[in-house]
C-alpha positions in Angstrom: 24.7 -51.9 -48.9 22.5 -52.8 -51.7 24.5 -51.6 -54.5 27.6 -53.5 -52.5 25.9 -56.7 -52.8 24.6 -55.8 -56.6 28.6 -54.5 -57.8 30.1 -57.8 -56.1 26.9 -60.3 -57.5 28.3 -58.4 -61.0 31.6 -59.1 -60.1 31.7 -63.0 -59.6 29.3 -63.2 -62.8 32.0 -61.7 -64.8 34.8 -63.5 -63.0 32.6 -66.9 -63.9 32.1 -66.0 -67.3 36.1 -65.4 -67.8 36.8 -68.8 -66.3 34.5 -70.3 -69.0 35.8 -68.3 -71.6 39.3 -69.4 -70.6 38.0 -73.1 -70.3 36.6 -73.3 -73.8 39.5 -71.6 -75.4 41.7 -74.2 -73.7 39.4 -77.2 -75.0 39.8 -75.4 -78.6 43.5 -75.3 -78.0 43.6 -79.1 -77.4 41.5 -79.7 -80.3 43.6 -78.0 -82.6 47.0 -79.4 -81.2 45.1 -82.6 -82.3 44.5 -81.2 -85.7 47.8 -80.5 -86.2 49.1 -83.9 -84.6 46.9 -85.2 -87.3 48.1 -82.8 -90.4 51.8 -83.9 -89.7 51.1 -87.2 -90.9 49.9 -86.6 -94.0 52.5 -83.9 -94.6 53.8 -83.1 -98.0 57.1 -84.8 -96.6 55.2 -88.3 -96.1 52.6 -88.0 -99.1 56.1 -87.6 -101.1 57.7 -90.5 -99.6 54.1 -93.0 -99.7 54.1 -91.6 -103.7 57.7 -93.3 -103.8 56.8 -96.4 -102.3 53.8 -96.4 -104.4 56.3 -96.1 -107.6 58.2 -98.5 -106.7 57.6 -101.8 -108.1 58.0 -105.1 -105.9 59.7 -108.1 -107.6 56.2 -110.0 -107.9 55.3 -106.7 -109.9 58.2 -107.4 -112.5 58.1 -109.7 -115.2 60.9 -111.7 -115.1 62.5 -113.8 -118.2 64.7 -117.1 -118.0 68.3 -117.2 -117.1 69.8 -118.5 -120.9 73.1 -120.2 -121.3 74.4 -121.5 -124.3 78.0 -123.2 -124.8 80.0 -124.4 -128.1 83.3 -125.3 -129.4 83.4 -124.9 -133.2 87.0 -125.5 -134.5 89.6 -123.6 -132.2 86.9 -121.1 -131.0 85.1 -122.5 -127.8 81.9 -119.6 -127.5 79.8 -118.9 -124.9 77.0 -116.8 -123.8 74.8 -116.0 -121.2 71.1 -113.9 -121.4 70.0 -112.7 -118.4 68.3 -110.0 -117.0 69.9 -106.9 -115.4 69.0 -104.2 -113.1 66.8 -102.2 -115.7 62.9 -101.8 -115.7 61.3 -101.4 -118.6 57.7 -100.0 -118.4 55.1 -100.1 -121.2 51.6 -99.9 -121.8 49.5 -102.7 -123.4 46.6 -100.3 -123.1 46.8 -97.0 -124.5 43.3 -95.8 -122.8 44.3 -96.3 -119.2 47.9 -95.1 -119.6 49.0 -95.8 -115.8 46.7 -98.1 -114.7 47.7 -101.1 -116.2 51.2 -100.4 -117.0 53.6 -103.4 -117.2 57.1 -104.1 -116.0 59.6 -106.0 -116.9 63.1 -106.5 -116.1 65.7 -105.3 -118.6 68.0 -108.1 -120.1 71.7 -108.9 -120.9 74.4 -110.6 -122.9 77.0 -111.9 -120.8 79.7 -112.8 -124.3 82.9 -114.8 -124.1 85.2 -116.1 -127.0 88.4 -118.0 -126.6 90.6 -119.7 -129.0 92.3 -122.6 -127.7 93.3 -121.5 -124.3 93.4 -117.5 -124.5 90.5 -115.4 -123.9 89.8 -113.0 -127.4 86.7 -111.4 -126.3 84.7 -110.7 -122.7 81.7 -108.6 -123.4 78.5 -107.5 -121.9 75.8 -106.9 -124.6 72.5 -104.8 -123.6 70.3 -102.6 -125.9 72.7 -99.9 -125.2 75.6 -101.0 -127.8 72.6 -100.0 -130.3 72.2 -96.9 -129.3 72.7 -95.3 -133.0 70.1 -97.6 -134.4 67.0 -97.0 -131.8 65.2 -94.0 -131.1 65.6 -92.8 -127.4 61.9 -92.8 -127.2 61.8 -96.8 -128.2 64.9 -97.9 -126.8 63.4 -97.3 -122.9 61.0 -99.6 -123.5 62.9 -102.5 -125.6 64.8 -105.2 -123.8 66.6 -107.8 -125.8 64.5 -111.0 -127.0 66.5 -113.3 -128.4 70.6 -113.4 -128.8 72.1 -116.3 -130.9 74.8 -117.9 -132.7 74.7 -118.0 -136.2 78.0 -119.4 -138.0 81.4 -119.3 -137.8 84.1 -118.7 -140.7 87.2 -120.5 -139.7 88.8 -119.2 -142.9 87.7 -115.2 -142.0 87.9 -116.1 -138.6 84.1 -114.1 -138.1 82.2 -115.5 -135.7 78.3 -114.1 -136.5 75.7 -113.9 -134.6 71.7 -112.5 -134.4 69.9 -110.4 -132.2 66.5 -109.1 -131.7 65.6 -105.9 -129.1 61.9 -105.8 -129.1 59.3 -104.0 -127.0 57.8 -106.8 -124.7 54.8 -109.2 -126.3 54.7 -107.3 -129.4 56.2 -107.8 -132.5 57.8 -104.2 -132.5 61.7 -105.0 -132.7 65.2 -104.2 -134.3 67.2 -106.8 -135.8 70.2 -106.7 -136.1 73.7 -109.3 -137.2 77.0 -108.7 -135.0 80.0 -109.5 -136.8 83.2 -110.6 -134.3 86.6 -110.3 -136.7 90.0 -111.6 -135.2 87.8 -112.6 -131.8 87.5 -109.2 -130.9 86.7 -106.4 -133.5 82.7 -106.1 -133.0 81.0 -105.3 -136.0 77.1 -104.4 -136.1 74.6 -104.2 -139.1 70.9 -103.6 -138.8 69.0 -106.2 -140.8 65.8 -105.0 -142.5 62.9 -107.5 -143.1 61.1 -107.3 -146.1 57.7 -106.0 -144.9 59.7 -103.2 -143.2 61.0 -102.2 -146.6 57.5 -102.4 -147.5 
């Protein structure tokens, strides 16, 4: 009778001991459910997609430059033309040592250019740093943006209408210049105009 009571005393200590075992491995279950509730938010998936929205650059972030609009009627020809900027961003990097850091945007720019004589449209053209492609090393080009677009003269006689542009890296004095040449109001010609100092 003794040994019944010792085998059943045994008996309930193991059954106990399974129901704790069971207990604790439920309360790890739980905690590692949580775990993983916890990993799916910073899953590759979201890090990816918090890196975009990190990249991308709210308007504040951009500097933008002012809407210029210029107007003239010179003999026949009435000219006119619009700088503004366009859907490009142009990053650079004022200082080299923190490459990243304290990079700066800007928004890419535009020349909107029209030419009429008398009442007939001779030229509608959009102007960007693109049409120099041929002139500007890849590498500069992405981060130049037109600076300054203007009229220069006009030769009734030729009938050439001339004007000047700059495409410069932003707030430096890195640039292209260069003279466009309209013939007939709507043969584009293009020469890059070297300064002295460059020749230098």
């Amino acid at each position: 009778m003794k040994k019944s009571y010792f085998y059943l005393l045994i008996l309930v200590a193991i059954i106990t001991a399974c129901n704790n075992l069971k207990s604790k491995s439920s309360n790890e279950t739980e905690v590692f459910t949580a775990s993983s509730d916890t990993l799916l938010i910073v899953s590759d998936d979201t890090l990816d997609a918090k890196r975009k929205l990190k990249e991308e650059k709210l308007p504040e972030d951009i500097y933008h430059f002012e809407t210029e609009k210029q107007d003239t009627i010179i003999g026949d020809y009435y000219i006119s033309y619009t700088i503004k900027d366009n859907a490009e961003i142009i990053a650079t990097y004022p200082v080299v040592a923190d490459k990243g850091l304290d990079t700066a945007y800007y928004a890419g720019r535009e020349v909107e250019l029209n030419i009429k004589c008398k009442d007939t449209t001779l030229l509608h053209k959009q102007i960007d740093k693109k049409t120099f492609a041929s002139y500007i090393p890849i590498e500069e080009s992405e981060k130049m943006t037109i600076y300054y677009f203007r009229l220069e003269k006009v030769n009734d006689e030729k009938k050439e209408i001339t004007f000047s542009i700059n495409i410069c890296i932003p707030d430096t004095d890195i640039c292209y210049s260069f003279e466009i040449n309209i013939m007939n109001g709507k043969d584009m010609e293009i020469k890059e105009v070297i300064s002295e100092e460059e020749e230098w």
